[in-house]
C-alpha positions in Angstrom: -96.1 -161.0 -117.3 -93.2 -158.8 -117.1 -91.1 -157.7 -114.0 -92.4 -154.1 -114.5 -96.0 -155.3 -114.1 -95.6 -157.5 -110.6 -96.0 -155.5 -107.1 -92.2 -155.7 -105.7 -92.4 -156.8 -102.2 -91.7 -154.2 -99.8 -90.9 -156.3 -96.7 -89.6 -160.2 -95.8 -89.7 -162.0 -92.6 -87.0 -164.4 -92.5 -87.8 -166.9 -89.4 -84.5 -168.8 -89.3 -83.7 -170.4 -85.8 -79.9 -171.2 -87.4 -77.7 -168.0 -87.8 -75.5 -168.8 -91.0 -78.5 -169.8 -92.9 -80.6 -166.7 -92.0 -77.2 -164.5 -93.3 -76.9 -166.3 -96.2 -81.3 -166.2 -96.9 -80.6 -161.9 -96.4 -77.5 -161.8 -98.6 -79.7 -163.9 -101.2 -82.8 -161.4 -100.9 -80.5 -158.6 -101.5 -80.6 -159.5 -105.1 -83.9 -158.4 -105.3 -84.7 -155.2 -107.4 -85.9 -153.1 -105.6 -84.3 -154.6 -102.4 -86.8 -155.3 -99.6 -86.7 -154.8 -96.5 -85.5 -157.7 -94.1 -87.2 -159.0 -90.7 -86.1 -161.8 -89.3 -86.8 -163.7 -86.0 -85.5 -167.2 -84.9 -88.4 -168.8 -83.8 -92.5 -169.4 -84.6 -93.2 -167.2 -81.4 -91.1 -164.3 -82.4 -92.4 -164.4 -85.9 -95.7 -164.5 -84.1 -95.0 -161.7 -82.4 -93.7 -159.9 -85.0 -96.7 -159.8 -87.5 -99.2 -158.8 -84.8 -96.9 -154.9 -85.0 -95.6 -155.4 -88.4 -96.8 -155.9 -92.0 -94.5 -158.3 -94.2 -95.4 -159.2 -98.0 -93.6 -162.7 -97.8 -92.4 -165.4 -95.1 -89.3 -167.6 -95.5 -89.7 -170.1 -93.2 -87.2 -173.1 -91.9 -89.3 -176.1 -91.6 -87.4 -177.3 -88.6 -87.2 -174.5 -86.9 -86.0 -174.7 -82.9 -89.1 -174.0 -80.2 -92.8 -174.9 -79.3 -93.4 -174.4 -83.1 -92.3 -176.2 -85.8 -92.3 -174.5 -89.5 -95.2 -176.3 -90.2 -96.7 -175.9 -88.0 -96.0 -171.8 -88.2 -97.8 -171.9 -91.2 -100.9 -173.6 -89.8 -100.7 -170.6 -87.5 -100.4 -167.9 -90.1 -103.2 -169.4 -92.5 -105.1 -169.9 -90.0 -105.3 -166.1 -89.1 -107.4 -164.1 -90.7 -105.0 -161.1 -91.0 -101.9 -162.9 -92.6 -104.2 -164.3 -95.6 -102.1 -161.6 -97.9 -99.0 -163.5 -97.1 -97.0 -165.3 -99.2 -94.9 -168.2 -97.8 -92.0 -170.2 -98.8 -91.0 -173.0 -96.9 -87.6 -174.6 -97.2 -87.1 -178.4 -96.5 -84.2 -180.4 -95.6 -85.7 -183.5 -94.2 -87.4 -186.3 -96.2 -88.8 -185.1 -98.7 -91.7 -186.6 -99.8 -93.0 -186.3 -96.2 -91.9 -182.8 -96.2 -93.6 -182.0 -99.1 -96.6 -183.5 -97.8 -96.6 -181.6 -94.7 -95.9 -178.2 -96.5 -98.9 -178.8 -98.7 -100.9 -179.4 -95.9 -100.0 -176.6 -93.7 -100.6 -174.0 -96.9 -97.2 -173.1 -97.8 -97.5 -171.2 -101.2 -93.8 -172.5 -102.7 -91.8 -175.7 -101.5 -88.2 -175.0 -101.9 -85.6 -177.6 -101.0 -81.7 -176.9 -98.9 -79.4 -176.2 -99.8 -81.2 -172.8 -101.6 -79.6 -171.5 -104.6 -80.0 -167.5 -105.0 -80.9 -167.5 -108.3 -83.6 -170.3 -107.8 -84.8 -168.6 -104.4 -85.2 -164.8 -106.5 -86.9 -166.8 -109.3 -89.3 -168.7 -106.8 -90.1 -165.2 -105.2 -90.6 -163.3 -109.1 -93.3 -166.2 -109.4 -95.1 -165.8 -106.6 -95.2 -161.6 -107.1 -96.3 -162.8 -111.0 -98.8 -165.1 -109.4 -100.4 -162.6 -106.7 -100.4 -159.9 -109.5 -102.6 -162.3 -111.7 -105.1 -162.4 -109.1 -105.2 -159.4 -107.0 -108.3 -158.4 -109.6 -109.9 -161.4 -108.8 -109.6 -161.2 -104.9 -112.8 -159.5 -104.2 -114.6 -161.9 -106.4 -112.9 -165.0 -105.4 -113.9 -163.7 -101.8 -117.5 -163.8 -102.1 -117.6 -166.7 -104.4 -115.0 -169.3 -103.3 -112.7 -170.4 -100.7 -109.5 -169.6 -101.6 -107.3 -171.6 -103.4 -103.5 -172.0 -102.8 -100.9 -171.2 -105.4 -98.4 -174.0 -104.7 -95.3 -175.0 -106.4 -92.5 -177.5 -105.6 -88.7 -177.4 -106.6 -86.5 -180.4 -106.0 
């Protein structure tokens, strides 16, 4: 599918409880064509807090983020909630990995992405998941009423 056929995403939410990486995620996104729009918030709560006012397309999240809340366990939250279904998240690991990547399954990350992110991977990652949700918004009545839903996932070491 090409670029010109995928739904650009409008708006990110960055939740990124370590400064230099969150600068360095929004100088990445800025690649983007069009670029989106960039929230960010430091913690599970304040990311929390921010979808219950505001819309995003797409989380990044840190999967050791500071706080009550874990990145894992953030996206427990957000898939467990019936009005952040639309969301697609990435979750970036930097722990052990086969563990991590256990955990990020589990908790219903869409893509797996490992630190130290490269841009070009991270923009890549992002134009797969727009191809991916573009594939199936036809299907999302349907799959509605006739399935559960099942998770596009994808891992990058």
């Amino acid at each position: 599918m090409g670029n010109n056929e995928s739904t650009p995403i409008r708006r990110i939410l960055i939740v990124e409880s370590y400064g230099n990486y969150m600068k360095s995620l929004s100088s990445h996104l800025a690649g983007l064509v069009p670029p989106p729009e960039i929230l960010v918030a430091a913690d599970a709560e304040t990311a929390m807090a921010r979808l219950q006012t505001e819309t995003a397309d797409l989380v990044i999240v840190d999967s050791r983020l500071r706080g009550k809340m874990d990145g894992f366990d953030l996206c427990r939250a957000l898939r467990s909630s019936e009005s952040n279904q639309h969301l697609s998240i990435i979750l970036l690991l930097s722990g052990h990995l086969s563990l991590e990547r256990y955990k990020g399954i589990s908790a219903g990350a869409d893509l797996l992405l490992h630190r130290p992110v490269v841009k070009e991977e991270l923009l890549r990652m992002i134009q797969l998941l727009l191809e991916s949700r573009s594939e199936h918004e036809g299907d999302s009545h349907r799959a509605a009423t006739e399935n559960p839903p099942v998770r596009w996932l994808r891992s990058v070491s």
